[in-house]
C-alpha positions as CSV (number, residue, x, y, z in Angstrom):
1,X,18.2,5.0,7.5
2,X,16.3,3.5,10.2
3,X,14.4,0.2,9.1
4,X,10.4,0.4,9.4
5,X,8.4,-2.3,11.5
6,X,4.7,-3.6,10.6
7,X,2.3,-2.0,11.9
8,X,0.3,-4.8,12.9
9,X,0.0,-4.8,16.7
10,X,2.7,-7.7,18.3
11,X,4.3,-7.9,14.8
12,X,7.9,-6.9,14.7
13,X,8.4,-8.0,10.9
14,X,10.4,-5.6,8.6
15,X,8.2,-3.7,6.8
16,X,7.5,-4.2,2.8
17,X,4.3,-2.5,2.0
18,X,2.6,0.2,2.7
19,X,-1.5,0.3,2.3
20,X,-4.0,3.0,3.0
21,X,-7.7,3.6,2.6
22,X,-9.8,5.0,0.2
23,X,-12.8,5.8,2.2
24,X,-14.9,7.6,-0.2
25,X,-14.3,4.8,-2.8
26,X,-14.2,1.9,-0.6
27,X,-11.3,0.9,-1.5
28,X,-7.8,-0.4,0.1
29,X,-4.9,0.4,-1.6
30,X,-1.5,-1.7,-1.2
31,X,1.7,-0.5,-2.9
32,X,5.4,-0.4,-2.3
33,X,7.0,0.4,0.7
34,X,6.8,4.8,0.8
35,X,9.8,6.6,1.7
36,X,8.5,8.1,4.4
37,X,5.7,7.3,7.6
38,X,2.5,9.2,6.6
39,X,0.1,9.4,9.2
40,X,-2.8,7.6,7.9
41,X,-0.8,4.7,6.7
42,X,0.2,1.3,7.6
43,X,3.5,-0.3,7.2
44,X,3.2,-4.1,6.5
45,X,5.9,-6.8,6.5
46,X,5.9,-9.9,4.1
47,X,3.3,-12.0,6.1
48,X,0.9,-9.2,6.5
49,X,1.2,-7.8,3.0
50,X,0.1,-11.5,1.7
51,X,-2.8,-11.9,4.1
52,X,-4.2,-8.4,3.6
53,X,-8.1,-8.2,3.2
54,X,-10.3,-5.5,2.8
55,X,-13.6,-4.9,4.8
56,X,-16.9,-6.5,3.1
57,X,-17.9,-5.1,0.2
58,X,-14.4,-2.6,-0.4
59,X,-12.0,-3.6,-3.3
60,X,-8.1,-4.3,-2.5
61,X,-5.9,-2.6,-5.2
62,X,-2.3,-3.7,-5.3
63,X,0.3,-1.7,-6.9
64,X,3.6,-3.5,-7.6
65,X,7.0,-2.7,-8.6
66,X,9.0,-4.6,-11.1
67,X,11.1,-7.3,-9.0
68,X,8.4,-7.5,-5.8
69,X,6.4,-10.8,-5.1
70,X,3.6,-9.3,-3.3
């Protein structure tokens, strides 16, 4: 299994998250790492995950796992 990087541009963290947007709804959603890449999703590390904002006027939903800090 290969490990997954952030996908934040110059970041070469190890990849935690995973976060995609709701357009329609405004919305950002953060969750657990997936299994796989999808296309029109971002990988985040630790640091990224934490720092993670929305655009003015979306809504950040974060799902968690039991045992995760973010």
């Amino acid at each position: 299994m290969t490990t997954r990087t952030c996908s934040r541009i110059t970041c070469q963290g190890e990849a935690v998250s995973t976060f995609t947007y709701v357009y329609a709804d405004s919305i950002a959603v953060l969750g657990p790492l997936s299994f796989q890449h999808e296309p029109h999703s971002y990988d985040l590390c630790a640091k990224h995950t934490e720092k993670l904002s929305a655009p003015q006027g979306w809504q950040v939903v974060r799902y968690t796992t039991v045992g995760t800090d973010f």
